[in-house]
C-alpha positions in Angstrom: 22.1 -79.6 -27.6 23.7 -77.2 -25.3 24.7 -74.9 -28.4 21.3 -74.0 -29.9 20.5 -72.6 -26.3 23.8 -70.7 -25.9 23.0 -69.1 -29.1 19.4 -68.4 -28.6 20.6 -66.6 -25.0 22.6 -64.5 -27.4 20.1 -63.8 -29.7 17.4 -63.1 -27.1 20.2 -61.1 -25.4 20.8 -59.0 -28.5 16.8 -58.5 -29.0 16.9 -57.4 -25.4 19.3 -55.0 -26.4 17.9 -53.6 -29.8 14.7 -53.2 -28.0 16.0 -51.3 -25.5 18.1 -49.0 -28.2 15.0 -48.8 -30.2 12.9 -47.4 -27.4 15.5 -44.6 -27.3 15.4 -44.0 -31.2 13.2 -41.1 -30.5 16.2 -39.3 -28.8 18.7 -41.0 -31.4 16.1 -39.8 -34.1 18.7 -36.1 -34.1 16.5 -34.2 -36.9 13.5 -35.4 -35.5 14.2 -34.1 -32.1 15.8 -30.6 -33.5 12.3 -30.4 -35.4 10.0 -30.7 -32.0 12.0 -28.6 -29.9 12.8 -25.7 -32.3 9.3 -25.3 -34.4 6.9 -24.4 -31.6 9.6 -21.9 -30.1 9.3 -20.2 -33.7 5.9 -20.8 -34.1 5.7 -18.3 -30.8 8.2 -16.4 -31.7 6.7 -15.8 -35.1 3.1 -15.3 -33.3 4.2 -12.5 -31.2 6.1 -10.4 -33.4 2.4 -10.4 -35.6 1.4 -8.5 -32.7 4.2 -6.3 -31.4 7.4 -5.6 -33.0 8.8 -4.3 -29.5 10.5 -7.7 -28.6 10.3 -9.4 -32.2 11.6 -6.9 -35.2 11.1 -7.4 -38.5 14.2 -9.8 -39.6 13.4 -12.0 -36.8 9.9 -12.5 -37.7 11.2 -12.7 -41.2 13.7 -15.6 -39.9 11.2 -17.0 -37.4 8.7 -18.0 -40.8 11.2 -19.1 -43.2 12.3 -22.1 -39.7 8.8 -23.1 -39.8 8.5 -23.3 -42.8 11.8 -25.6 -42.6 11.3 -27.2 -39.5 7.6 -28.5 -40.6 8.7 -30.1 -43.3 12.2 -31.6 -41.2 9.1 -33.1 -38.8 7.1 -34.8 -41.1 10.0 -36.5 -42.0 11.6 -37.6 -39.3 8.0 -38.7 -38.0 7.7 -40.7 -40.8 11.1 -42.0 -40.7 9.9 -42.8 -36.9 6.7 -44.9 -38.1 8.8 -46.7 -40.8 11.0 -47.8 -37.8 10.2 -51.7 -36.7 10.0 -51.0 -33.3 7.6 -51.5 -30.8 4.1 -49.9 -31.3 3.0 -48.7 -28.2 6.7 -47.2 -27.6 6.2 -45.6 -30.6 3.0 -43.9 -29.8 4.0 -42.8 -26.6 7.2 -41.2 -27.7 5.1 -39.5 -30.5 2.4 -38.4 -28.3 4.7 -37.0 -26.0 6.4 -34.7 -28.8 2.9 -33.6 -29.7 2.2 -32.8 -26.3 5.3 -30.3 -26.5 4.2 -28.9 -29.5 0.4 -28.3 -28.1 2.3 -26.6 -25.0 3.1 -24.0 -26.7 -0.4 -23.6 -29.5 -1.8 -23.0 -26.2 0.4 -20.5 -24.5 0.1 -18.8 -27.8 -4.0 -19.1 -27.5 -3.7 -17.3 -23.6 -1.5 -15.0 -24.7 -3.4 -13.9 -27.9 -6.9 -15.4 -27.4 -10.2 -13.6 -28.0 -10.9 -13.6 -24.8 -7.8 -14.2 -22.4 -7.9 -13.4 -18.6 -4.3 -13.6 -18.6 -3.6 -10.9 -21.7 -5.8 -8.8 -19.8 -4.0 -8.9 -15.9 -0.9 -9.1 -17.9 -1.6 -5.9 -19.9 -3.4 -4.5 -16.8 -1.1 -5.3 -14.0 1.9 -3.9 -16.2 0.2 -0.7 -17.5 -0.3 0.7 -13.9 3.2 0.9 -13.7 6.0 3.6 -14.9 8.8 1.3 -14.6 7.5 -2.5 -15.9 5.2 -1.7 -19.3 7.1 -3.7 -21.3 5.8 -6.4 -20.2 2.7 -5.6 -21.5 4.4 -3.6 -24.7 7.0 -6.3 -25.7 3.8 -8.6 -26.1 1.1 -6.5 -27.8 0.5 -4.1 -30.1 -0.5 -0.8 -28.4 -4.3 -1.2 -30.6 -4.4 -4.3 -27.8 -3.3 -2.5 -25.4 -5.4 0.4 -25.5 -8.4 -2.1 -26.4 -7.9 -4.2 -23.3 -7.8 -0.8 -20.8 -11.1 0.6 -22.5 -12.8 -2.7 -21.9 -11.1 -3.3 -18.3 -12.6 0.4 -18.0 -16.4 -1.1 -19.3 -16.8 -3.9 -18.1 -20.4 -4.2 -18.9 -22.7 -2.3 -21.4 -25.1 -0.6 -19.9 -27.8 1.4 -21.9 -27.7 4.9 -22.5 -29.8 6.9 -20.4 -29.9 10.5 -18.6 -30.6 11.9 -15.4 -33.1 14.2 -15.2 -32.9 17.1 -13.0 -33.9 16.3 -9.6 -35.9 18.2 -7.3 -34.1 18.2 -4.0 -35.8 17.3 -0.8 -35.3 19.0 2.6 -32.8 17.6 4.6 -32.9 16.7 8.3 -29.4 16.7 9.9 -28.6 14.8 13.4 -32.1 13.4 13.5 -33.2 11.0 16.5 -33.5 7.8 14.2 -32.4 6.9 11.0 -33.7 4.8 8.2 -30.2 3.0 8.6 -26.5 3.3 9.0 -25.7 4.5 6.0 -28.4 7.5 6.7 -26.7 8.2 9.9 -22.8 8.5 9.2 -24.6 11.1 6.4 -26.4 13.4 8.1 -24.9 13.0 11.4 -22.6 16.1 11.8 -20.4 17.1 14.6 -20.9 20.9 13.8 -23.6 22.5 12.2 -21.4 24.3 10.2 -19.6 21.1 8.7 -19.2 21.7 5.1 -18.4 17.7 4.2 -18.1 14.5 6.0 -15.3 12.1 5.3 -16.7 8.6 6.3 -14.2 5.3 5.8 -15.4 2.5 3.6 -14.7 -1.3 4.0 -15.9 -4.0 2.6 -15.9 -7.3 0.3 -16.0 -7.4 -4.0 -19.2 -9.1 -5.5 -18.6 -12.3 -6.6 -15.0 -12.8 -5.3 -14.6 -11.5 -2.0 -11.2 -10.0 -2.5 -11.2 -6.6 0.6 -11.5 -3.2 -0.6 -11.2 -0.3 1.5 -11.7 3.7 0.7 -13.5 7.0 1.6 -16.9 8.4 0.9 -17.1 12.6 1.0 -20.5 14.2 1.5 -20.4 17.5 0.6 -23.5 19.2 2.4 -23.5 22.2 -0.2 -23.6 21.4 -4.1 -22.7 25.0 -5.0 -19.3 24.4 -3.7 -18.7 21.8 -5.5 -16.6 22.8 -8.5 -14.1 21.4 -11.7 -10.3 22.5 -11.4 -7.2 21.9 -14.0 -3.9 21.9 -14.4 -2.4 25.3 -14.9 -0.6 23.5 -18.2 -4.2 21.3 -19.5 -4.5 22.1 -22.9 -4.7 20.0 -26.1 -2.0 22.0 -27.2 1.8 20.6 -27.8 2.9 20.5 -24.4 0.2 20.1 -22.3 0.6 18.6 -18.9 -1.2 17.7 -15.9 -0.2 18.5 -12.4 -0.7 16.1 -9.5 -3.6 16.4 -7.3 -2.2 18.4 -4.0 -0.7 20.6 -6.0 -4.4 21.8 -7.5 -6.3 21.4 -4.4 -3.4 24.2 -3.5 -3.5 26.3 -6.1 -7.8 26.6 -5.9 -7.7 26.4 -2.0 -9.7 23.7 -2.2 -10.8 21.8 1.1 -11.1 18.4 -0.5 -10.1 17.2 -3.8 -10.5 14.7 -6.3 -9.5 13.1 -9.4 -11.9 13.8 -12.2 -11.9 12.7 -16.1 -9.4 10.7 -18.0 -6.4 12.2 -20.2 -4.9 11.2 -23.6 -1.9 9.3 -23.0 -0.6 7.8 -26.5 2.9 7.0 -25.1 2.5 5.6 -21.4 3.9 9.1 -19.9 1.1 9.0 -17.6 1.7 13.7 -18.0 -2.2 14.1 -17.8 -1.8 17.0 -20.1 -4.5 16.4 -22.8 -8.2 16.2 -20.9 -10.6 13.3 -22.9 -13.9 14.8 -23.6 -15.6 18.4 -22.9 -14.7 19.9 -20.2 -16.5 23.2 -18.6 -15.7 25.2 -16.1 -17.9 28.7 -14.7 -20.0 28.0 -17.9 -17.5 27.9 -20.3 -15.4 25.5 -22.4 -12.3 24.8 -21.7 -11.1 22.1 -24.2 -13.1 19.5 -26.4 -10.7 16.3 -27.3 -12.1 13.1 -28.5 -13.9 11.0 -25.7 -11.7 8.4 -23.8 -14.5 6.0 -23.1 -17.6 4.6 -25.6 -20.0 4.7 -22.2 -21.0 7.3 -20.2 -20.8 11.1 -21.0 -21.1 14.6 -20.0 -20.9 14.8 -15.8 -21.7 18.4 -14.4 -23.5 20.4 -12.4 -25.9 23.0 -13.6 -25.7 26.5 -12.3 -28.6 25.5 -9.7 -26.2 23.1 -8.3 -27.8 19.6 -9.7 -25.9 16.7 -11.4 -26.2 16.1 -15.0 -25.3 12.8 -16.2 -25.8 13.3 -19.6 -23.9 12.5 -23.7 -24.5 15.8 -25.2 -22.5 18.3 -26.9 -21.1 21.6 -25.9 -24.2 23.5 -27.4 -26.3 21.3 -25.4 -24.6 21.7 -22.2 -24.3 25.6 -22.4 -27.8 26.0 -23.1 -29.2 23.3 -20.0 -26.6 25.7 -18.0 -24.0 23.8 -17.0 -21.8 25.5 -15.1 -18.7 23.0 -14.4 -18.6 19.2 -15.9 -15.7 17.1 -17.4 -16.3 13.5 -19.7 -16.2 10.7 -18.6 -18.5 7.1 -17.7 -20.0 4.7 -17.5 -23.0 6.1 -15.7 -23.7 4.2 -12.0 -27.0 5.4 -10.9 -29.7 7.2 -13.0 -32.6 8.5 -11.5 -32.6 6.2 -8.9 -31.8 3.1 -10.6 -28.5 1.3 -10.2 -27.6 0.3 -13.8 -25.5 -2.4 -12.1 -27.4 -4.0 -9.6 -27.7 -7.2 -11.1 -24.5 -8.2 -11.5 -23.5 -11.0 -9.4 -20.4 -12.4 -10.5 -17.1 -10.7 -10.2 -16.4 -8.7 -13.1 -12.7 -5.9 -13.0 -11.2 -4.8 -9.9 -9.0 -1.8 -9.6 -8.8 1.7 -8.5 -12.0 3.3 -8.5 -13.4 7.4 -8.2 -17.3 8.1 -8.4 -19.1 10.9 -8.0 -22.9 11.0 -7.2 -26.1 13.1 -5.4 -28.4 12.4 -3.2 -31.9 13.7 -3.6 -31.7 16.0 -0.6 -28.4 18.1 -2.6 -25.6 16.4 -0.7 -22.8 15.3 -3.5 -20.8 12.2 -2.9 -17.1 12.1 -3.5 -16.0 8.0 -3.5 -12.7 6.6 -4.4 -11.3 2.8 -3.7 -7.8 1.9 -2.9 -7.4 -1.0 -5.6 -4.0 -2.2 -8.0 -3.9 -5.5 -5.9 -2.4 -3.1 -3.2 -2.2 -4.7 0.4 -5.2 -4.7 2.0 -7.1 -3.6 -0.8 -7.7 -5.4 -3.7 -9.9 -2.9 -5.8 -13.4 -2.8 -6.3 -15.8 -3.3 -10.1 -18.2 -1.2 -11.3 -20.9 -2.9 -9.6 -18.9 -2.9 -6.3 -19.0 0.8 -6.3 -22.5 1.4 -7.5 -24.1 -0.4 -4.6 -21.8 1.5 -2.0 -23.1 4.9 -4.1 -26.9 3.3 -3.5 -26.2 2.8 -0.4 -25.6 5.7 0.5 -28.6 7.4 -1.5 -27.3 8.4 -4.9 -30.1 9.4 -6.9 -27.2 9.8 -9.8 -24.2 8.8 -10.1 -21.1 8.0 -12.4 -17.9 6.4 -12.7 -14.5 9.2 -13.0 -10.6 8.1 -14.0 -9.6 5.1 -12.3 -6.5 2.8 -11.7 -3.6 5.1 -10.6 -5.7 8.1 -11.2 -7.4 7.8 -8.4 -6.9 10.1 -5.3 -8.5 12.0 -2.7 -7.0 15.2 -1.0 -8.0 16.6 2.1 -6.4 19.9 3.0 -3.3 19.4 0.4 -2.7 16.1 2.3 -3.4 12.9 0.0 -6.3 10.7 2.0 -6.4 7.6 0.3 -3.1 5.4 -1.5 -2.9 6.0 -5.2 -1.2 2.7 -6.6 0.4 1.9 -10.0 0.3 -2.0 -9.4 3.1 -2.7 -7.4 4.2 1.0 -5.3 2.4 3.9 -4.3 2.7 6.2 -7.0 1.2 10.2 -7.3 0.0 10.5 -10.9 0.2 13.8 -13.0 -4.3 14.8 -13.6 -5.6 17.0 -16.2 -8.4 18.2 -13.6 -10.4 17.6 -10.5 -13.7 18.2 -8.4 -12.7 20.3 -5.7 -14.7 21.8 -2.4 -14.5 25.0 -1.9 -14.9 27.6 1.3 
């Protein structure tokens, strides 16, 4: 009687010991496991070189279809073989729920990376294309259609409607008064000398929606007529066009205070600022007219009696309202009083921002934001900027160039701390609004 039991210990001992090789038959299983690992790696592969061939070339994408194709069917069968195998169910379905997990891993870093609507293409795209040194982080991945795609809409934001301002009749202005309506009243029209010609005035304060800290400076220029558009010596949309950095055309106009105006055609990340998007004017006559940079906004000049325009109209339409200096660019902030962005509420795009506005009494606002995820500044939306424009009393008022565009020059002497995403970086401009003596 002993026997039987001596052999059933072995037996049970040798089950013991199948079952415990059979739970590792997933790692045995050599095909299958080549199959998991290998076939989403080329699945990525294969979806990124569909949109840029900067990292993936053609052969490899060529390569990268003909292993899925293999691979798939490799899978299937060694799946099969797997569920053909007498081992323990639930083993089973954990081991192949496991390798499906693997595979989903990386469907869905191929749905951030390529989704209609990924947060994470865009700060990838964004965060890389403020930089000289790093875009090809943002190149190796996407096509430069995405690329340009995911700036103009990071430049958007929201639709607004199209609208115009009309010509405002200014009011009389009270400087150094007794009482103010409120703070914002008093840091404008409070002047040290009568004879001040602008106002710098620090701005602090929070993003809508997120509370990430923004800091910059608001300009009021007391009299519109100096107020003026200034280029680059080498602007053109000729071959060979390039910008010039800010100081250097506040010095060459002897400008008081300058800032960056409209955006420039930049098809290969050179960040030259030679080609100007849009009309530009300046003393009432055209300087260059290249295809608009952005699908909102428009025409933003002053007329030769010294009121903003905010306007998309052509260059026969500007010349016969009488514009005297005005560059393209948008979207429009405030017009006629209302802010087109006041109901925004959630966070929407932070960066760099410059803005240009007028108050009803004459007095032109120059605004820019430190942003780029900069220390101590995070960057500021659309909406962010519009209410510090209302605050202030901008009857009109529109958005200018942002990101690493944006700077402000006082004197030749840079104000504010133009960014590219990770270092302070002076980028070359196609023009400006300058204050003049």
């Amino acid at each position: 009687m002993r026997y039987p039991n001596i052999r059933q210990r072995h037996m049970n001992e040798k089950n013991k010991k199948e079952v415990s090789r059979d739970s590792l038959s997933f790692f045995d299983n050599k095909l299958l496991l080549i199959s998991v690992i290998l076939l989403p790696i080329l699945v990525l592969t294969y979806i990124i070189s569909l949109h840029s061939y900067d990292l993936v070339n053609e052969r490899i994408s060529s390569f990268c279809l003909v292993g899925i194709l293999v691979f798939s069917v490799l899978l299937v069968y060694g799946i099969v073989d797997e569920i053909k195998k007498p081992n323990n169910m639930i083993s089973k379905m954990i081991k192949l729920a496991l390798s499906s997990l693997y595979v989903v891993l990386f469907l869905i870093i191929g749905l951030i990376l390529y989704g209609s609507n990924s947060q994470i293409r865009n700060y990838i795209i964004d965060s890389a294309m403020k930089t000289k040194d790093h875009q090809y982080f943002a190149t190796w991945l996407f096509s430069a259609k995405t690329i340009d795609e995911t700036l103009m809409q990071a430049k958007e934001e929201t639709k607004t409607e199209l609208e115009s301002s009309n010509k405002i009749e200014f009011e009389k202005v009270e400087y150094n008064q007794k009482i103010y309506a409120n703070k914002y009243e008093e840091q404008i029209l409070s002047k040290e000398n009568e004879d001040d010609l602008y106002k710098i005035i620090k701005i602090n304060g929070t993003t809508i929606g997120a509370n990430y800290k923004y800091r910059g400076y608001l300009v009021a220029i007391y009299d519109p007529s100096k107020v003026k558009i200034a280029t680059s010596s080498g602007a053109g949309t000729h071959d060979g066009a390039y910008g010039e950095i800010l100081s250097i055309i506040a010095k060459k106009n002897k400008a008081l205070i300058a800032m960056n105006a409209g955006g420039f055609y930049d098809p290969y990340w050179n960040s030259n600022g030679g080609i100007p998007h849009g009309l530009v004017i300046k003393d009432g006559k055209v300087l260059s007219e290249f295809r608009r940079g952005i699908n909102s906004g428009g025409l933003i000049g002053f007329t030769k009696d010294n009121r903003l325009v905010l306007k998309n109209m052509s260059k026969e339409e500007a010349l016969k309202m009488g514009i005297r200096d005005a560059m393209d660019w948008g979207p429009f902030l405030i017009v006629n009083g209302k802010n087109k962005f006041a109901n925004v509420k959630n966070f929407t795009w932070g960066t760099s921002r410059s803005v240009i506005g007028q108050r009803k009494d004459g007095i032109v606002l120059f605004l820019v934001i430190d942003g780029g995820n900069q220390p101590g500044s995070y960057g500021a939306s659309y909406a962010d900027v519009a209410k510090i424009m209302a605050n202030y009393g901008a009857y009109n008022a529109a958005n200018l160039d942002g990101g690493t565009s944006t700077a402000l020059v006082e004197n030749n002497k840079y104000v504010n701390n133009p960014w590219n995403g990770y270092q302070r970086t002076i980028r070359s401009l196609p023009n400006a609004w300058i204050v003049v003596k």
